[in-house]
C-alpha positions in Angstrom: -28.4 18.7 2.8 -27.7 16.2 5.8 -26.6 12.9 4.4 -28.3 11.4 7.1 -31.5 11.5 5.4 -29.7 8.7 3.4 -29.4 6.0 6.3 -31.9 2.9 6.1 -34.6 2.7 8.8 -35.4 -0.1 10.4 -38.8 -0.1 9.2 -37.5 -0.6 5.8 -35.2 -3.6 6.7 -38.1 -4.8 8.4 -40.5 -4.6 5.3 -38.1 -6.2 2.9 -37.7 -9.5 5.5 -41.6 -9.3 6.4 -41.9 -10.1 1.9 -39.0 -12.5 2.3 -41.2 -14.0 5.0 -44.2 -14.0 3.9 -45.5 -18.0 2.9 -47.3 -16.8 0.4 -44.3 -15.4 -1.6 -44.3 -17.0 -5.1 -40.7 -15.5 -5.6 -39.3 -17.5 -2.7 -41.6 -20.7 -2.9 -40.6 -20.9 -6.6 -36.7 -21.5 -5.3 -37.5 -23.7 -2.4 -39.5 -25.9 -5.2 -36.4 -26.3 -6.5 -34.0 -26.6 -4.0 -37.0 -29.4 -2.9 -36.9 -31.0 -6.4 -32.7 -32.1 -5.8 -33.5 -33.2 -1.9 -32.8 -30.2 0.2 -29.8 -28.2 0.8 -28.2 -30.9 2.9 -28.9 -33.5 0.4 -27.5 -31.0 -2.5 -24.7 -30.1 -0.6 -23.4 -33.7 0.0 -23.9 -34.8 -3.7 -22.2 -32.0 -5.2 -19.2 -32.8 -2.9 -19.0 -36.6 -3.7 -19.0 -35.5 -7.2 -17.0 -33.0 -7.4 -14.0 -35.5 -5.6 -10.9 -35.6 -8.4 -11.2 -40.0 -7.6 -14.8 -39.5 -8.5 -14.4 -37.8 -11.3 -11.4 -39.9 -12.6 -13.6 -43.1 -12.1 -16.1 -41.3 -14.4 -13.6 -40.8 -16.9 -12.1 -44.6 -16.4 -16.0 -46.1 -16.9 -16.3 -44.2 -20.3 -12.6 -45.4 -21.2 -11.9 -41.8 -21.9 -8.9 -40.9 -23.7 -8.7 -38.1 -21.6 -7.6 -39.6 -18.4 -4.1 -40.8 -19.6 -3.5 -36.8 -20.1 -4.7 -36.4 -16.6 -2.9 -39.2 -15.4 0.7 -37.6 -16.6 -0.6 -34.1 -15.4 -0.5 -36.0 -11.9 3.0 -37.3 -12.3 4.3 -34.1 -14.0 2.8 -32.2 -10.6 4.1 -34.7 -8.6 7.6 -34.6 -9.7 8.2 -30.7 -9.7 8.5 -30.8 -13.4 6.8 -27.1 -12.8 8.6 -24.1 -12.0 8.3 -23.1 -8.4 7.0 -19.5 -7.6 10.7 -18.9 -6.0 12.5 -20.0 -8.9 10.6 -18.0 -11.3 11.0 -14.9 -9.4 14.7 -15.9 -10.0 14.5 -16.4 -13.2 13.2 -13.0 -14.3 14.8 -10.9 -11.8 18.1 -13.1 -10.9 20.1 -12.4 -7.9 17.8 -9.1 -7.5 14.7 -11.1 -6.4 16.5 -11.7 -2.9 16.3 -7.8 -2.3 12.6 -7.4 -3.5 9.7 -7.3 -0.9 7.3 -9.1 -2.3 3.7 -8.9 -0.4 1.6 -11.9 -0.8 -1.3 -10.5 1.1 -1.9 -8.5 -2.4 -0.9 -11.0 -5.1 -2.6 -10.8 -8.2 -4.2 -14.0 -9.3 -3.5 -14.9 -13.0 -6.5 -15.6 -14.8 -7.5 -17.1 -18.5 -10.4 -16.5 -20.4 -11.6 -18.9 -22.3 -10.8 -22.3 -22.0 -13.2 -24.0 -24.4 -11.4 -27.4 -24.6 -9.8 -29.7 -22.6 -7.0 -29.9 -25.1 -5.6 -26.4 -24.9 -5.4 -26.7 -21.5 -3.1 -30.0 -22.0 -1.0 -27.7 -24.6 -0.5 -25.0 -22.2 0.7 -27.3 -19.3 3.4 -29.1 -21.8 4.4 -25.5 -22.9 4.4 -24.0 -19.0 6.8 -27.1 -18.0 9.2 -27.1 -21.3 9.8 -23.1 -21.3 9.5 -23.1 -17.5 6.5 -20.9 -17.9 3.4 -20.5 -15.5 -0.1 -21.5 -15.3 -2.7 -19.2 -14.5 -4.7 -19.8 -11.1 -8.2 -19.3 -12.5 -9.9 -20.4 -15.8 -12.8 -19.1 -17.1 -15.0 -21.4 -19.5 -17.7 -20.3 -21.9 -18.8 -23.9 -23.8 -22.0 -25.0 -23.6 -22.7 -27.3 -21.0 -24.7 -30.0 -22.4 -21.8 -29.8 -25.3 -18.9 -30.5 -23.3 -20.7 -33.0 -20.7 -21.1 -35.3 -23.6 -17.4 -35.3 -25.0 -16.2 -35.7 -21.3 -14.4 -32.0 -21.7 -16.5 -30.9 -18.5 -15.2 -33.9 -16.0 -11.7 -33.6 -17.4 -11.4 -29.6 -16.8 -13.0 -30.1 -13.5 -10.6 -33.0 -12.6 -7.8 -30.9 -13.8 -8.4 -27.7 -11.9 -8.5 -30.3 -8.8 -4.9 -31.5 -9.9 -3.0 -28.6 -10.3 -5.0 -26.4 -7.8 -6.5 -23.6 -9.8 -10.2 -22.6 -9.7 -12.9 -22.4 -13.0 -16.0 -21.1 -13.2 -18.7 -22.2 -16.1 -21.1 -20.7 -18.3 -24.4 -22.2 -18.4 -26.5 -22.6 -21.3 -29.5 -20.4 -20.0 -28.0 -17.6 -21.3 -29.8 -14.6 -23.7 -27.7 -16.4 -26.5 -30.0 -19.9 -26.1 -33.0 -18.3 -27.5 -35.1 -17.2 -24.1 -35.5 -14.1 -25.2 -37.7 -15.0 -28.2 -37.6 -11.3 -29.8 -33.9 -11.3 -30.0 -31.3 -13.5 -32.5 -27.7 -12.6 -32.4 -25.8 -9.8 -33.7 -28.5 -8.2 -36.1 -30.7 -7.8 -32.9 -27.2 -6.7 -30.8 -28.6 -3.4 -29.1 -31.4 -5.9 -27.5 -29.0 -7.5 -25.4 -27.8 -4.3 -23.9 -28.3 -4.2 -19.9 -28.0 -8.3 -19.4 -30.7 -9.5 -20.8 -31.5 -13.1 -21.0 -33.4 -14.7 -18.7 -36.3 -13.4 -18.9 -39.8 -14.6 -17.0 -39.0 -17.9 -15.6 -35.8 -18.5 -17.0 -33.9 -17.4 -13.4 -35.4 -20.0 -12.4 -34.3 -22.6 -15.2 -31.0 -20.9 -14.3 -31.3 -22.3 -10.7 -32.5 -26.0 -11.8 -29.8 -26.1 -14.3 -26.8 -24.9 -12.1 -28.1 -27.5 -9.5 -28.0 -30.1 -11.9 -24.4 -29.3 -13.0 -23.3 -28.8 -9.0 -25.0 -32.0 -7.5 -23.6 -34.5 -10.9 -20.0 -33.0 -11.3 -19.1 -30.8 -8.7 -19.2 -27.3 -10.5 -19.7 -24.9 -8.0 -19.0 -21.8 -9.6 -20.8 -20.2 -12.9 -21.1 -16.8 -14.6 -23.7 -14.7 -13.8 -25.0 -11.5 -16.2 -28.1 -10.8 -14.7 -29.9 -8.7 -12.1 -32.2 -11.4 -11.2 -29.8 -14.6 -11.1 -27.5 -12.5 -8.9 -30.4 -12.2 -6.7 -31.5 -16.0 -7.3 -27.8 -16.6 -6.6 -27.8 -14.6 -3.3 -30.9 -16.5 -1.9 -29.7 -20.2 -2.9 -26.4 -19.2 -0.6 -28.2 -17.9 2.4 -30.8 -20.9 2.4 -27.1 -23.2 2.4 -26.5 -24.4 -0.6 -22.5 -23.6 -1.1 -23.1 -22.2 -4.5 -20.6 -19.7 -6.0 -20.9 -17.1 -8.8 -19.0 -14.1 -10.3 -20.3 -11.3 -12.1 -19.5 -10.9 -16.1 -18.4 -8.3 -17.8 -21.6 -8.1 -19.7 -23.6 -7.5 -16.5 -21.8 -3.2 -16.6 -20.9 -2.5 -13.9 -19.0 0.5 -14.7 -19.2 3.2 -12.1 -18.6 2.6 -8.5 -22.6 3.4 -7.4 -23.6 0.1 -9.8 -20.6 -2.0 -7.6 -21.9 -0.4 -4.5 -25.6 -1.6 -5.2 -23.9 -5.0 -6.3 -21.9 -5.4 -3.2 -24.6 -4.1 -0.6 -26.4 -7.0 -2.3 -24.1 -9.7 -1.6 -23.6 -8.2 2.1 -27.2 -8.2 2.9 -27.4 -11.9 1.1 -24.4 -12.7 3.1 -24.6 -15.7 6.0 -23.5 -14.9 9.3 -19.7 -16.4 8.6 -19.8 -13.2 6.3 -19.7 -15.3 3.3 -21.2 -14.5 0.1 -21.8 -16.7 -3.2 -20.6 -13.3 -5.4 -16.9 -14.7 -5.6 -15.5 -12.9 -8.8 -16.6 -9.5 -10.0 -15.8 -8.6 -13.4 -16.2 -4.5 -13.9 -16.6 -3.2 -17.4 -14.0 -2.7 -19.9 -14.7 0.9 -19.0 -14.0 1.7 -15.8 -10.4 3.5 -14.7 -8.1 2.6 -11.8 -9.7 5.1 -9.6 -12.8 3.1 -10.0 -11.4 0.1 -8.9 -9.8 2.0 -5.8 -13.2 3.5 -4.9 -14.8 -0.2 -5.5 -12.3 -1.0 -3.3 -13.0 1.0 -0.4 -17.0 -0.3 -0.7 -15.7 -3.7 -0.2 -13.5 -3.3 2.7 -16.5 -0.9 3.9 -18.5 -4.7 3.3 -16.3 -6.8 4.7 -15.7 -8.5 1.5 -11.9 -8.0 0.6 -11.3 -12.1 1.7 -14.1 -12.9 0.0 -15.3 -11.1 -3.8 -12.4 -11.2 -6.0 -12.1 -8.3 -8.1 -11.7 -9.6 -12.1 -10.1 -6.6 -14.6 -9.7 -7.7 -18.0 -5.9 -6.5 -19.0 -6.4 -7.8 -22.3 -9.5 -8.6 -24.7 -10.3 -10.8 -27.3 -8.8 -8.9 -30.7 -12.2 -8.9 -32.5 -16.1 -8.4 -31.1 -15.8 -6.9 -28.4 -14.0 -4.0 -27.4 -11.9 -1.4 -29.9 -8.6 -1.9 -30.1 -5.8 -2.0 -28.9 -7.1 -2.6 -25.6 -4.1 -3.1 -23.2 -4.4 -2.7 -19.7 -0.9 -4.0 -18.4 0.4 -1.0 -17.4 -2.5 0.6 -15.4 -2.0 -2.9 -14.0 1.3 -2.3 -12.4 -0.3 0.8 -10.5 -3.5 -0.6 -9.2 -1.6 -3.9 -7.9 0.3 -2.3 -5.8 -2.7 -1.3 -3.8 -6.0 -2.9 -4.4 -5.6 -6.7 -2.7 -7.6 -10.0 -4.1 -7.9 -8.7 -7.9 -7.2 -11.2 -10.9 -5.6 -10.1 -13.8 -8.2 -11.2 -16.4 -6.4 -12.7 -20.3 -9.0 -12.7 -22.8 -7.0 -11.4 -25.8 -2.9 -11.4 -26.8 -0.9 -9.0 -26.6 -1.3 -6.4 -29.6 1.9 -7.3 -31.5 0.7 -11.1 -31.6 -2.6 -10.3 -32.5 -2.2 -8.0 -35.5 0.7 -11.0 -36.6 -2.4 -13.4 -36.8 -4.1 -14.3 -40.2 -7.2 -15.6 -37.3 -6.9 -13.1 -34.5 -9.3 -13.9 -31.4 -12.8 -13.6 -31.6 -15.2 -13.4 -28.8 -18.1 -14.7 -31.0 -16.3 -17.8 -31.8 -16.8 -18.8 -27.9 -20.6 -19.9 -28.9 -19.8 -22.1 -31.7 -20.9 -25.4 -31.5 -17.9 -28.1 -31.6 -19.3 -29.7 -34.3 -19.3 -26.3 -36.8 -15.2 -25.6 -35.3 -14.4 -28.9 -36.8 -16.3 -28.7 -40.3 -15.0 -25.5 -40.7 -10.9 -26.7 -40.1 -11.0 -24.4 -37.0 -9.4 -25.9 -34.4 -6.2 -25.3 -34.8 -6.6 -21.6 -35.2 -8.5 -21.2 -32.3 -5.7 -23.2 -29.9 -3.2 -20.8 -31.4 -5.7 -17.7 -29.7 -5.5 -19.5 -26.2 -1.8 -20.2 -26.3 -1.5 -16.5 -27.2 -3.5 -15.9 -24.3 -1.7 -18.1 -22.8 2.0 -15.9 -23.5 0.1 -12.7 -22.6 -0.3 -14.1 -19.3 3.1 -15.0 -18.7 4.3 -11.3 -20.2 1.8 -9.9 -17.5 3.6 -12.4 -14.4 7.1 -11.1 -15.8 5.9 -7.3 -15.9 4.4 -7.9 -12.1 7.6 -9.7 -10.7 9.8 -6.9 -12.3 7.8 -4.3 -10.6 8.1 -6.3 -7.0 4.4 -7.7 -7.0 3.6 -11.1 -6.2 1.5 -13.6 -8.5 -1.4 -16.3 -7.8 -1.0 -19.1 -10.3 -1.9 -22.5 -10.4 -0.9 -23.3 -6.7 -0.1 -27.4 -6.7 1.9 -26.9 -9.5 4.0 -23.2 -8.9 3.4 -22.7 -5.0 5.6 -25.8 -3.8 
């Protein structure tokens, strides 16, 4: 059997831009309503970056007398001042006089990433504990609070003014999710097996997807968001290529598990992608599933797409203790292999480490990401669940010692560590 039979004629290509074409396209006229309804691309494009400017969202914060901006206001100063630990003088620190004689290769450093900051006060925590045990901050958080939640206790302009401060990048969750009810035959975990395979957001609910993300991007600058669906991928795709600078990375919940799912995935984004080669797929999470030869076959698909600079590939190493995966779920070691090959990869923190964990009368749980503020608080919760990010938090720094030790440079936050 010739493989050639496998190549994509013209006439194909040519059939799927004649539908893309077409004025009569509900699928596409749907999004350009949109785009339409917050002033065009250009007009969406400029708003998003006024807001998103760390004086504009500072003066945002100073307008609602927010106690939030005196943190943010010593997080400045602290940056300022080098109270952080340089990227040199940690490699010192956990090597000594040894770090002179490793060859460290930038070109494949692996970003440290944090999953999930749900309030703006762990993250002030973690940056008082980084600076007094000359520890490190991760360069990417991942946030799964409802929007609408955290835009009204001024969480959402203070982690988006903080990420601008110390130089690390977040992505959101939005609300249209499977969990808000859009599926109406589904209603958390008793209905569990109907989530399988992304669902949720079903019908028109892409398209709420869209208008919501737009209002989010245009009125605070938030650029990036999860995405767990086949059809907001492709929504996500399309806003990109018409201009809007929207970003988006892929969740763990959306499977892809083998490397013929990440091929289809990435041949999406490459097709999608403008003619800078640019894509809005900027973080790919695989499943908890797949294997380092996976990831090294995924990796060859993206070089083959021209995408190494551009998608970030997202492992977890660790998972929350409870919900989600079976335990122990510990991925440092395969960790040490895969980095020394596979560039642009994150290693992704969503649990602690197993000994902390099991030492925990509250352990992490993912479920406890969709609770509402209010029902954390009634139920004396807070506390508990800081204590599962700043375990998070010291699984991250075990991974940057293990990765150091073994030679492999680290991305963290990069105002505050890469001086």
């Amino acid at each position: 059997m010739s493989r050639e039979l496998l190549k994509i004629s013209d006439k194909r290509l040519n059939e799927v831009n004649d539908f893309l074409m077409d004025p009569d396209n509900k699928l596409v006229n749907d999004l350009l309503a949109i785009i339409d309804k917050y002033g065009g691309v250009a007009e969406i494009n400029r708003k998003a970056e006024e807001a998103g400017k760390l004086e504009n969202l500072l003066g945002q914060l100073e307008a609602k007398n927010s106690p939030y901006l005196a943190d943010l206001k010593w997080l400045i100063e602290q940056r300022d001042n080098g109270a952080f630990i340089s990227i040199q003088d940690y490699k010192k620190k956990i090597v000594g006089d040894n770090a002179t004689g490793l060859e460290f290769d930038d070109d494949i450093a692996v970003t440290l990433e944090i999953s999930a900051l749900q309030y703006f006060p762990f993250f002030m925590k973690q940056a008082r504990q980084a600076i007094a045990n000359q520890e490190l901050m991760p360069g990417r958080f991942i946030r799964v609070r409802m929007m609408k939640e955290q835009e009204d206790d001024d969480d959402l302009l203070a982690v988006q003014a903080a990420m601008k401060i110390v130089g690390a990048s977040v992505c959101e969750t939005l609300d249209t999710k499977g969990t808000d009810g859009s599926n109406v035959h589904l209603g958390g975990p008793e209905t569990i097996t109907g989530y399988f395979g992304g669902v949720g957001q079903p019908n028109d609910h892409g398209l709420k997807w869209i208008d919501e993300f737009l209002y989010y991007y245009t009125n605070y600058g938030v650029n990036q968001v999860l995405n767990v669906n086949p059809g907001t991928v492709m929504l996500a795709y399309m806003l990109h290529k018409l201009g809007v600078n929207n970003e988006f990375k892929i969740s763990v919940f959306m499977g892809n598990d083998n490397p013929y799912s990440i091929f289809w995935t990435l041949m999406g984004a490459k097709l999608f992608s403008r003619g800078d080669g640019t894509t809005s797929l900027i973080g790919f999470n695989f499943s908890n599933s797949v294997n380092n030869e996976t990831i090294e076959i995924s990796a060859e698909i993206r070089k083959a797409m021209s995408l190494d600079d551009v998608v970030r590939f997202e492992h977890h190493i660790f998972e929350s203790y409870k919900s989600i995966v079976r335990q122990p779920y510990d991925r440092r070691d395969e960790l040490m292999h895969i980095a020394k090959t596979v560039p642009n990869i994150s290693a992704k923190h969503e649990g602690g480490d197993m000994d902390i964990e099991e030492s925990r009368s509250h352990p992490s749980d993912i479920l406890e990401y969709f609770l509402p503020k209010a029902d954390v608080i009634k139920n004396g919760m807070m506390e508990d669940l800081t204590q599962n990010y700043m375990d998070k938090h010291l699984a991250i720094n075990r991974t940057a010692d293990a990765l150091t030790k073994n030679g492999l440079s680290v991305i963290a936050a990069k105002n505050l560590h890469h001086r």
